[in-house]
C-alpha positions in Angstrom: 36.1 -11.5 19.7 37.3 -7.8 18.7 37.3 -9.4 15.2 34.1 -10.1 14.9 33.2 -7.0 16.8 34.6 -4.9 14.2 33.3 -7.2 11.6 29.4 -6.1 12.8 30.6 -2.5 12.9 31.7 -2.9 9.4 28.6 -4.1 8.3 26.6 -2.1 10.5 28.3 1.0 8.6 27.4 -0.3 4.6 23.8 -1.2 5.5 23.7 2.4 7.0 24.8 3.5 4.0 22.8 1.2 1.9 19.6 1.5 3.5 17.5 2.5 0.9 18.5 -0.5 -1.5 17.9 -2.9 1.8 14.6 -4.1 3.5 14.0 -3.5 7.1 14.7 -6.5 9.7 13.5 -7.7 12.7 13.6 -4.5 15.2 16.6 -6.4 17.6 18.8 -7.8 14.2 22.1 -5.6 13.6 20.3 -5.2 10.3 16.6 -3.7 11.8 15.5 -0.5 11.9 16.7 0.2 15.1 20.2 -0.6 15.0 19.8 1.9 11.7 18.8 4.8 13.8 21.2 3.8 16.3 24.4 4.0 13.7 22.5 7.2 11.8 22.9 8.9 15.5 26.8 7.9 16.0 27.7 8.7 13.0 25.8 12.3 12.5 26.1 13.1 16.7 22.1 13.5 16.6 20.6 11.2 19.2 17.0 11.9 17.8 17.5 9.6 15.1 17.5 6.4 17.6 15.1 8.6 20.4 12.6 7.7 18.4 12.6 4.0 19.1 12.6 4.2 22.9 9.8 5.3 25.6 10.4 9.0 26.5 11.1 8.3 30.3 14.1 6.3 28.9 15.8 9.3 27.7 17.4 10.2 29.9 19.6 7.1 30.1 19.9 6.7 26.3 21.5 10.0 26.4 23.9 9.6 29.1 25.4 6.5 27.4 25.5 8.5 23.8 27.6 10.7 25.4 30.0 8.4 26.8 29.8 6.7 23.7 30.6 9.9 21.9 33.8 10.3 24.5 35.3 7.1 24.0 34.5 5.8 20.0 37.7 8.0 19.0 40.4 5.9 21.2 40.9 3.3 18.7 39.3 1.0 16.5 38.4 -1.9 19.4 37.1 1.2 21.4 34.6 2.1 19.1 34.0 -1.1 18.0 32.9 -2.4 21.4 31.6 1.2 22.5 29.0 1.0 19.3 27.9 -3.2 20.1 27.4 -2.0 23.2 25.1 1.0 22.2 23.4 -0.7 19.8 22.2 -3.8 22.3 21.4 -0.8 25.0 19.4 0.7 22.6 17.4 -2.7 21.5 17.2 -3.5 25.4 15.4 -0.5 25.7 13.1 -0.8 22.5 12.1 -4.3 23.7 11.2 -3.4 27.2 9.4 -0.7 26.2 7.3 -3.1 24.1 6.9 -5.3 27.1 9.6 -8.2 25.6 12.7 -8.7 27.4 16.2 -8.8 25.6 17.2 -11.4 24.0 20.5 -10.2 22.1 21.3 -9.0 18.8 20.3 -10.9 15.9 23.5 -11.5 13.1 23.3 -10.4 10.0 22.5 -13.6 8.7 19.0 -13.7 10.3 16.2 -13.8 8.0 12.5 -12.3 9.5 9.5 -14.0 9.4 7.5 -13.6 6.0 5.1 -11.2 6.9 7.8 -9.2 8.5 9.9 -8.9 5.2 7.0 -8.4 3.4 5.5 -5.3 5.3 9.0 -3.7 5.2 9.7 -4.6 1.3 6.1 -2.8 1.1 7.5 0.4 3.2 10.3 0.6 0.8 9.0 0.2 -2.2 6.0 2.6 -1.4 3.6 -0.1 -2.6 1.6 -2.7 -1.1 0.5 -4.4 -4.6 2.2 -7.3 -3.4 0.7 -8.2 0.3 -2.2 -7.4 -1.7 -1.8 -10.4 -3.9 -0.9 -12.5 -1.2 -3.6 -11.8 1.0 -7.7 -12.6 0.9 -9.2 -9.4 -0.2 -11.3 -9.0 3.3 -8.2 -7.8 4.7 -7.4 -5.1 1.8 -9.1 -1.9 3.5 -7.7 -2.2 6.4 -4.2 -2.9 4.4 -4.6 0.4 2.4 -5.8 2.1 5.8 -2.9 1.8 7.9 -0.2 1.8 4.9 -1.2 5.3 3.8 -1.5 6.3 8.1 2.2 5.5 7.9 3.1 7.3 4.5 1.6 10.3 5.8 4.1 10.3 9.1 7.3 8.9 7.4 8.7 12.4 6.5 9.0 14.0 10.0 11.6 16.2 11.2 14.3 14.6 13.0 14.5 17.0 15.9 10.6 16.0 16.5 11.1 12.7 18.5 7.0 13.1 18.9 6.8 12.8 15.4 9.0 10.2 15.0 7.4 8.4 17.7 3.9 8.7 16.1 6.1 7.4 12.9 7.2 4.8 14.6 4.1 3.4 16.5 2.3 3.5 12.9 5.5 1.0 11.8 5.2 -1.1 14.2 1.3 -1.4 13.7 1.3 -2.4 10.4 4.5 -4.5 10.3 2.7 -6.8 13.1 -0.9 -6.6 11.3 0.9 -8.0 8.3 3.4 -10.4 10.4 -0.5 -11.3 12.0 -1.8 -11.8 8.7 0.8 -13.9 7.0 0.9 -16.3 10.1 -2.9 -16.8 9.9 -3.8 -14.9 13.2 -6.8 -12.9 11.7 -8.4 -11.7 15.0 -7.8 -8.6 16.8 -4.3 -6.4 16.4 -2.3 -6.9 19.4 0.7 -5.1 20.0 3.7 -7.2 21.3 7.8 -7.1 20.2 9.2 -7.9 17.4 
């Protein structure tokens, strides 16, 4: 069990480190955007970077347990390996109840997202949606190019401003499901639910 613990840390760490060169999962896989934040705010001691993710009235609790985190990830190895897994699933607990989903655990490494999913986040990090645009009937294109450059224009927010991050991530979320929505054939009204 602390094997495999420390084996997610391990790769927790590289895709940190890698993140750039990787595409976005699922919001509750070890390789989503949330988990990111989470291990950007252990590992820089700036709880803003996972804030973001979470309702404000859950602050509060997010911050006592990055504290006790913070007190206990220097014991040993196990410690911090346990200490982090057990951050990380607080954190997409959190993320997934704010979105009105319960938790249903971590998602390994291994799990791949639903089309749509992979292809809205390829899109965010490439900086281009030329190829959703190709996949997609060109009805849907406007809209497409409307809420893509809505989140360009919020990606580079200061850290410290969870607000902007917020607004950052809301706008994520928005066009990752109106893509997910779109590749699955559900063409009606946007409706927000987890991911």
């Amino acid at each position: 069990m602390i094997y495999k613990l420390k084996k997610i840390m391990q790769i927790a760490a590289v895709l940190l480190f890698t993140l750039t060169n990787s595409i976005w999962a699922h919001c509750d896989s070890i390789e989503g955007p949330v988990v990111k934040s989470a291990v950007e705010a252990l590992n820089s001691g700036n709880i803003n970077h996972v804030l973001i993710w979470i309702p404000a009235e859950s602050e509060n609790e997010l911050k006592s347990l990055f504290q006790k985190v913070n007190n206990v990830r220097n014991i040993n190895e196990d410690v911090r390996a346990l200490a982090d897994l057990y951050f990380f699933e607080t954190v997409v607990r959190i993320h997934r109840m704010g979105e009105g989903v319960g938790y249903t655990g971590l998602k390994e490494s291994e799990f791949k997202p639903e089309e749509g999913i992979e292809a809205a986040d390829k899109a965010i990090q490439n900086n281009s949606i030329k190829e959703i645009l190709s996949l997609v009937d060109e009805t849907h294109h406007k809209k497409i190019h409307h809420y893509f450059e809505e989140l360009q224009s919020l990606k580079n927010f200061d850290v410290n401003n969870v607000d902007a991050g917020r607004e950052y991530v809301a706008s994520y979320v928005h066009f990752i499901h109106y893509i997910e929505n779109l590749f699955s054939g559900k063409t009606g009204t946007f409706e927000h639910h987890g991911h």
